[in-house]
C-alpha positions as CSV (number, residue, x, y, z in Angstrom):
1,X,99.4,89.5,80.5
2,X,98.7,89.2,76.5
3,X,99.6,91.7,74.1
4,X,98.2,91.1,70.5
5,X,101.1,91.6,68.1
6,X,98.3,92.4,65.4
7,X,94.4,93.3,65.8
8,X,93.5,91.8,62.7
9,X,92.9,87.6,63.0
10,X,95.6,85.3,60.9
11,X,92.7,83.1,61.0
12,X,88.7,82.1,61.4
13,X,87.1,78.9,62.0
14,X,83.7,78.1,63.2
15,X,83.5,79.6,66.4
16,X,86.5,81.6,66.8
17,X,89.2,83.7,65.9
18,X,92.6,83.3,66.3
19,X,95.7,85.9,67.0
20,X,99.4,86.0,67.4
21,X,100.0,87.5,70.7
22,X,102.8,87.5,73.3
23,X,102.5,86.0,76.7
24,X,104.5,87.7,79.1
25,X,104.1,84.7,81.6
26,X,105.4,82.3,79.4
27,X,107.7,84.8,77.6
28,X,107.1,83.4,73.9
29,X,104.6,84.2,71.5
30,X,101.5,82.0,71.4
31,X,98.4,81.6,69.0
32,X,95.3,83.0,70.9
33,X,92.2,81.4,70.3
34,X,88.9,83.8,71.0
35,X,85.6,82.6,70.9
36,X,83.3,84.4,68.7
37,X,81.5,86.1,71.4
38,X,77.9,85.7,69.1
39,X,76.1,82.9,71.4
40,X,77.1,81.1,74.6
41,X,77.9,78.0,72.1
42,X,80.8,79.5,71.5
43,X,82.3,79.6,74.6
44,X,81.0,76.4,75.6
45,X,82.8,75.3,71.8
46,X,86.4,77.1,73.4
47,X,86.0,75.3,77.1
48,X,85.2,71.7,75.3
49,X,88.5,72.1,73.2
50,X,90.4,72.9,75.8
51,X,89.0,70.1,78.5
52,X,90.0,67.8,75.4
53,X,93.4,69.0,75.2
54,X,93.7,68.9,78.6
55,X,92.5,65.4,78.3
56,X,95.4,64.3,75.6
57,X,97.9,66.6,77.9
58,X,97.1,64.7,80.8
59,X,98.4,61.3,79.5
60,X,101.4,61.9,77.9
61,X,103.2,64.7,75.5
62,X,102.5,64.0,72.1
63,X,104.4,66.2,69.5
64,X,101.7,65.2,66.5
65,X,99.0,66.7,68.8
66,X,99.1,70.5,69.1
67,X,99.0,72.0,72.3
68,X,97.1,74.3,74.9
69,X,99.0,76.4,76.9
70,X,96.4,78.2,79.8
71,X,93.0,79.0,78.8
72,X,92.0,83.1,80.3
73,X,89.0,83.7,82.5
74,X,89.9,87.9,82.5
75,X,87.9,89.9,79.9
76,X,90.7,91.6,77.9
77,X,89.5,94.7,76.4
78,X,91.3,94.5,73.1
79,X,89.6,91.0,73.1
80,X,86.2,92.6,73.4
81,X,85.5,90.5,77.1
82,X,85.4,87.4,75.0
83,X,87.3,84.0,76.4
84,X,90.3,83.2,75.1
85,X,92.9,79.9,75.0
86,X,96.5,80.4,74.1
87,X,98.0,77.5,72.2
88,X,101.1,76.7,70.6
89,X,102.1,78.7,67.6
90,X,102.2,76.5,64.4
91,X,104.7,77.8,61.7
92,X,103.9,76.0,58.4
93,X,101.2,75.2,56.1
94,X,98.1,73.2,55.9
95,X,97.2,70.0,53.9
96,X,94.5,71.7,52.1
97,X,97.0,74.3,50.9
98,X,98.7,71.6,49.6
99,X,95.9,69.7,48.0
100,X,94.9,73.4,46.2
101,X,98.6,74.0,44.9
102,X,100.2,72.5,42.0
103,X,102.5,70.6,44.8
104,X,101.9,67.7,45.4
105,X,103.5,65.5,48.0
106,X,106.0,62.7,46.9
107,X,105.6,59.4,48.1
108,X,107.7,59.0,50.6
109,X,106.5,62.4,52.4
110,X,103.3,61.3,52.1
111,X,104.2,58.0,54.5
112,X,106.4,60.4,56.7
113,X,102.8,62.2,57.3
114,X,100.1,59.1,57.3
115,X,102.7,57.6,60.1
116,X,102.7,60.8,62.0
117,X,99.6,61.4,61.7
118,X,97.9,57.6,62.6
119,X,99.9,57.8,65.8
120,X,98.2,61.2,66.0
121,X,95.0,59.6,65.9
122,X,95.9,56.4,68.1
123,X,96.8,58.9,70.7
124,X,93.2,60.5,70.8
125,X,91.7,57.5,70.2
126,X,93.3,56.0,73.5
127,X,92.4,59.0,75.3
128,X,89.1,58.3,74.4
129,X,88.5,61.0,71.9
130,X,86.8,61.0,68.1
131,X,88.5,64.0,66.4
132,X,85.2,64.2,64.0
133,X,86.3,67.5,62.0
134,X,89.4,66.2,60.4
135,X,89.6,67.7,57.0
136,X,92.9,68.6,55.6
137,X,92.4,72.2,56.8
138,X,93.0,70.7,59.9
139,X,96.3,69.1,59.3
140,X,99.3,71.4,59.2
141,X,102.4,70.8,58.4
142,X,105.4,72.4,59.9
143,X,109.0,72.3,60.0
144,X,109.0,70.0,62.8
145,X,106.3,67.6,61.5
146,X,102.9,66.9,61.3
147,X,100.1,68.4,63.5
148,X,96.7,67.4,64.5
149,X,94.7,71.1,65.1
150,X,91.0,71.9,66.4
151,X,89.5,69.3,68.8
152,X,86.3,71.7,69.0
153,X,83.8,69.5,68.2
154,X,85.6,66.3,69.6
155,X,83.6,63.9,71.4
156,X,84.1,60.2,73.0
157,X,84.2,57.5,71.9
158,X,82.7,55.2,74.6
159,X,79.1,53.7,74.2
160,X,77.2,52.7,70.9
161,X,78.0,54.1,67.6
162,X,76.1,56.9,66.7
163,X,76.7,57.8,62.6
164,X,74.3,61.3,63.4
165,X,77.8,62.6,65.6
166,X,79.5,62.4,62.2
167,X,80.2,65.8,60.4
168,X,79.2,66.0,56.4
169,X,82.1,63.9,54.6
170,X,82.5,61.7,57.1
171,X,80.0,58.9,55.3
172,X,78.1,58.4,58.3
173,X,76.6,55.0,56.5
174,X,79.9,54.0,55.7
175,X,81.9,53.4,58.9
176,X,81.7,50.9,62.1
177,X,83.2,53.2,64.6
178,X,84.2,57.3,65.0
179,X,87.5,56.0,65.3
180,X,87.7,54.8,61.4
181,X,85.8,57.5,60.5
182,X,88.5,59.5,61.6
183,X,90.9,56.9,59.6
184,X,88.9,57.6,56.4
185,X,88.7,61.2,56.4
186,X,92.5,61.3,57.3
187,X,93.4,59.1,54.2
188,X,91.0,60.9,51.4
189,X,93.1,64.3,52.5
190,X,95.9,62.2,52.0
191,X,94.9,60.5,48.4
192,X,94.4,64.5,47.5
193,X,97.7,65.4,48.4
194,X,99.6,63.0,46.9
195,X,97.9,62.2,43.6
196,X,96.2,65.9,43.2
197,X,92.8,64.5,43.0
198,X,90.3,62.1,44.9
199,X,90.7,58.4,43.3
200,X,88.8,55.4,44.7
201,X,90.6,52.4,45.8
202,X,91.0,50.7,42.8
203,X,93.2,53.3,41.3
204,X,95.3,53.9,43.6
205,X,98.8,52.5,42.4
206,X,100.2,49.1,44.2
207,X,102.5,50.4,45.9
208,X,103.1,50.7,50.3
209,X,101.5,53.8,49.9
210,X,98.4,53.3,47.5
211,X,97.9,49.9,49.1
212,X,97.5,51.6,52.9
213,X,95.3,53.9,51.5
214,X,93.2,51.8,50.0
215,X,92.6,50.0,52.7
216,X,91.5,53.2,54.7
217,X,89.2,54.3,52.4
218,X,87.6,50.7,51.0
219,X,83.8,51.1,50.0
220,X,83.3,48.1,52.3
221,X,84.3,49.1,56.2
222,X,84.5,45.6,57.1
223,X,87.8,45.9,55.1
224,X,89.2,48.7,56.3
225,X,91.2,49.2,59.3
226,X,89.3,49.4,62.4
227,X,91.6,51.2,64.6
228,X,94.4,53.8,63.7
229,X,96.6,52.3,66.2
230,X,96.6,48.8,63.6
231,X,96.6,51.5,60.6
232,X,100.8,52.7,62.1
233,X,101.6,49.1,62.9
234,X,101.1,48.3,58.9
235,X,102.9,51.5,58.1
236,X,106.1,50.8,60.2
237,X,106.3,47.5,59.1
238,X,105.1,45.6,62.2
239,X,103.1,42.5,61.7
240,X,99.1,42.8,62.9
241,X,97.3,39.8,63.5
């Protein structure tokens, strides 16, 4: 049973809406994801985020990766008959919030959140999955760490690359793979919220930091890293061949 604790949205992406509401089954308070109800896209947008989740679940728990609790097939009135998914509640903030404050990250929280968030990626990329949509609107940060949200318009990465799947921002002529296109949109949010603006590699400072991110965001993807699981073995220090 779901109870809304409000009937007004904390939040509104694409395709859906998203409340606090409490879960009586799983006795905690969860954020409820509800399709927009406006087309049939929508729920089809609600059912491919949750597969994908369930795909990433299936694997292994992953802290950096948010997570899907039970998706609804009842048609709650208060909900208007529309599906809904409950997730885990983030508490926090996201990296565009950051990027439009006056507070910028320091350094070395800056590498705390590129590491979390590469193993992020290297754990979607080994299930298979292109996040595609990761703007820093889509990173939050909470007490606990960092936080991957919103696989809705995820897709796999098996077979040829196709630069059309690519969302605007993504440079579709500038990448080999979805997988370092997800890399490079990941390290421009980053560049943002550390230096308060969007610098090209050959301002960033040389230092572990600016070095790394240069070599995300290099004009030439033959340079750049190809997979994010090689992009955390740099930043912890491990040797890559």
């Amino acid at each position: 049973m779901l109870t809304l604790e409000s009937p007004t949205p904390f939040a509104v992406g694409g395709y859906a809406r998203l409340y606090r509401a409490y879960d009586s089954e799983l006795r905690r308070t969860v954020a409820l994801k509800v399709d927009g109800g406006s087309s049939g896209s929508d729920e089809r947008g609600l059912m491919h985020e949750y597969r994908a989740l369930q795909t990433v679940s299936g694997s292994a728990y992953f802290p950096e990766v948010y997570s899907c609790k039970r998706i609804f097939s009842e048609k709650y009135p208060q909900l208007n008959g529309n599906l809904c998914m409950a997730m885990e509640l983030l508490e926090g903030h996201s990296l565009k919030s950051v990027i439009e404050s006056t507070r910028h990250l320091g350094e070395r929280k800056t590498l705390e959140y590129a590491k979390h968030a590469t193993l992020a990626l290297s754990v979607l990329h080994g299930c298979g999955l292109a996040h595609r949509d990761l703007h820093p609107g889509n990173i939050m940060l909470t007490p606990t760490g960092l936080k991957i949200i919103d696989l809705g318009i995820s897709c796999t990465t098996g077979g040829p690359y196709n630069p059309g799947l690519l969302r605007n921002g993504y440079s579709p002529n500038a990448a080999l793979s979805l997988e370092q296109a997800d890399l490079y949109m990941l390290a421009l949010g980053l560049v943002a919220a550390r230096y308060g603006r969007r610098l090209s590699p050959n301002l960033l400072p040389d230092t572990r930091l600016g070095r790394w991110l240069a070599c995300c965001i290099d004009p030439d993807p033959r340079k750049r890293f190809i997979r994010a699981n090689q992009a955390f073995q740099v930043l912890i220090g491990a040797h890559v061949a």
